[in-house]
C-alpha positions in Angstrom: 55.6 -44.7 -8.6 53.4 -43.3 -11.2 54.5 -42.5 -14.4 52.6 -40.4 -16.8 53.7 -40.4 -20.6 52.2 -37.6 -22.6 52.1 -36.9 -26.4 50.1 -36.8 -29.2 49.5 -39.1 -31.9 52.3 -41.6 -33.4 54.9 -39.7 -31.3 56.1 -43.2 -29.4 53.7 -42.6 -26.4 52.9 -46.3 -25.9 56.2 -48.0 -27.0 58.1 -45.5 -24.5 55.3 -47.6 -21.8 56.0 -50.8 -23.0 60.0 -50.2 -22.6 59.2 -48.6 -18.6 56.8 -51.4 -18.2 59.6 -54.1 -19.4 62.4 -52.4 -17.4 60.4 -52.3 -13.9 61.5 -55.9 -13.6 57.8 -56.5 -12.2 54.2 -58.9 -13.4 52.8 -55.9 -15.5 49.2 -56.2 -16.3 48.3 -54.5 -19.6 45.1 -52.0 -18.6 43.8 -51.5 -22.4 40.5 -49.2 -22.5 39.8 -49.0 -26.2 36.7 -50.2 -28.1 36.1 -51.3 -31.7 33.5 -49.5 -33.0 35.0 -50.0 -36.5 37.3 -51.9 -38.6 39.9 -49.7 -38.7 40.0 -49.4 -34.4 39.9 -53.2 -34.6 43.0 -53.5 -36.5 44.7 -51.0 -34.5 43.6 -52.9 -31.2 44.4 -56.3 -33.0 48.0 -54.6 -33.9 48.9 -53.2 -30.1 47.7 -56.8 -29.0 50.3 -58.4 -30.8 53.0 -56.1 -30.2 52.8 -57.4 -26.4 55.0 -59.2 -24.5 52.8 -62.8 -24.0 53.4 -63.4 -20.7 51.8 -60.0 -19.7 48.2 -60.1 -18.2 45.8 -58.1 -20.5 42.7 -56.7 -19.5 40.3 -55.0 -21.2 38.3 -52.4 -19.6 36.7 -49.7 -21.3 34.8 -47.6 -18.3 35.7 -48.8 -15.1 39.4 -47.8 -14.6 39.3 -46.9 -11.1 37.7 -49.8 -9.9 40.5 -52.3 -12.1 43.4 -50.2 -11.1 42.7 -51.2 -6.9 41.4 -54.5 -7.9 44.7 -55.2 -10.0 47.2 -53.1 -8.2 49.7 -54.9 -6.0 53.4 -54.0 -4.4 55.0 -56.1 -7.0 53.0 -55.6 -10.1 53.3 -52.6 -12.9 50.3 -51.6 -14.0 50.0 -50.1 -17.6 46.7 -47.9 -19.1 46.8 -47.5 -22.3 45.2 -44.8 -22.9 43.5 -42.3 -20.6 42.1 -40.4 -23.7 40.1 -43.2 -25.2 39.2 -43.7 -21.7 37.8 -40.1 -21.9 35.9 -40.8 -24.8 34.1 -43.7 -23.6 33.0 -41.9 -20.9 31.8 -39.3 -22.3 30.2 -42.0 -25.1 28.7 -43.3 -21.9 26.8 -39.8 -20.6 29.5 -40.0 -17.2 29.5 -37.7 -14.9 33.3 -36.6 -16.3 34.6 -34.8 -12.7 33.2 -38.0 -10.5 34.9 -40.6 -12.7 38.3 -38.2 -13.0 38.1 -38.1 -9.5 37.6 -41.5 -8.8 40.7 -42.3 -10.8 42.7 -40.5 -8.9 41.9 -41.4 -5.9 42.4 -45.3 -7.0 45.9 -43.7 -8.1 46.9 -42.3 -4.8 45.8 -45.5 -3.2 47.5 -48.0 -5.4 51.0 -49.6 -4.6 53.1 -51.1 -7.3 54.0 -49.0 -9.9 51.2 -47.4 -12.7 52.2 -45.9 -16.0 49.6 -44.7 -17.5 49.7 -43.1 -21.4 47.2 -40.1 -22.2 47.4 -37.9 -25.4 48.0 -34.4 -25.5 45.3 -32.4 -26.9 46.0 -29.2 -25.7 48.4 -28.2 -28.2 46.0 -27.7 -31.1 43.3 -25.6 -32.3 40.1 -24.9 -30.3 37.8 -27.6 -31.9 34.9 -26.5 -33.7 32.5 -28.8 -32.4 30.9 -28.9 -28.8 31.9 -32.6 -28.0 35.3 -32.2 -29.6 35.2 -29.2 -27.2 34.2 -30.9 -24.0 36.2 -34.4 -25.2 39.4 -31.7 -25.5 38.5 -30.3 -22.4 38.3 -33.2 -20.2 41.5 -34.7 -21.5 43.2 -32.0 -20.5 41.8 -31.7 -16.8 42.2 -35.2 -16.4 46.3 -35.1 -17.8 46.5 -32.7 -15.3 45.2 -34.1 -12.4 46.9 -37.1 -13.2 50.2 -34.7 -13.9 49.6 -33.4 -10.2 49.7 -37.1 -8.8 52.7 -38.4 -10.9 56.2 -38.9 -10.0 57.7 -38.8 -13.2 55.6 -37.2 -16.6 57.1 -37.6 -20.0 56.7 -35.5 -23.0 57.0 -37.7 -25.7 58.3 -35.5 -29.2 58.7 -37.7 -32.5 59.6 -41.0 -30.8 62.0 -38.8 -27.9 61.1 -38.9 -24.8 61.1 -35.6 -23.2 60.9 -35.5 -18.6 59.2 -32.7 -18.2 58.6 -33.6 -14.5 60.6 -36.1 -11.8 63.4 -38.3 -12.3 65.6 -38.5 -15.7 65.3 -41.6 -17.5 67.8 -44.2 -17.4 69.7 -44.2 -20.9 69.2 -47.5 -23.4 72.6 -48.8 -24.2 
């Protein structure tokens, strides 16, 4: 199963992963791909970190998703990315050959057992950005959410904390 929750910022994108992760019932191993290049990312990373469950498995991969995702996959795992966009940014922070790492991710995805959610903003629902790499960042985000989109079983829309299917199975309420 993978799961793809969308949104943009604060709208409950990664808390609505946490709560799939939790209900799976499975080992879930926490695939977090931001970097601190200042205080305030820090804090943010130091936040997330603590709002984990501590008996999930955390690693910390910035670049090489694909390659984590098969080596940490498994039939009775969950595997959680948090987030694809940062991932996009590190990449492209990096020089990558954007289509050849989106590509690569996707094919780790099809290959993978166990279940994957994986949490990407939406950037598409904005302006044009001015600048070229906010042009090519927006870009990419958006070819990658929809390859991933294309792949996923179930893709949430998440609107001001509500979680909105916009593809697959409904989600089971809270009580």
């Amino acid at each position: 199963m993978i799961r793809l929750i969308l949104g943009g910022a604060r709208s409950g994108k990664s808390r609505q992963a946490e709560q799939l992760a939790l209900a799976s019932g499975r080992d879930v191993f926490y695939i977090a791909t931001a970097q601190a290049h200042d205080d305030e990312m820090l804090k943010r990373i130091e936040r997330h970190r603590g709002e984990r469950p501590v008996h999930w498995q955390t690693v910390e991969e910035p670049l090489q998703l694909a390659a984590t995702i098969l080596a940490r996959q498994a039939p009775d795992r969950c595997l959680l990315i948090d987030c694809l966009t940062l991932w996009v940014t590190n990449q492209l922070l990096d020089d990558a050959n954007m289509q050849a790492e989106r590509e690569a991710l996707c094919a780790a995805l099809e290959n993978a057992r166990g279940e994957m959610i994986l949490v990407s903003n939406e950037t598409g629902m904005g302006v044009v950005p001015m600048g070229e790499l906010s042009r090519r960042f927006s870009d990419e985000a958006g070819w990658l959410n929809q390859s991933v989109a294309a792949l996923a079983d179930q893709v949430v829309l998440m609107v001001a904390g509500i979680p909105m299917v916009i593809k697959g199975p409904a989600l089971e309420r809270r009580r």
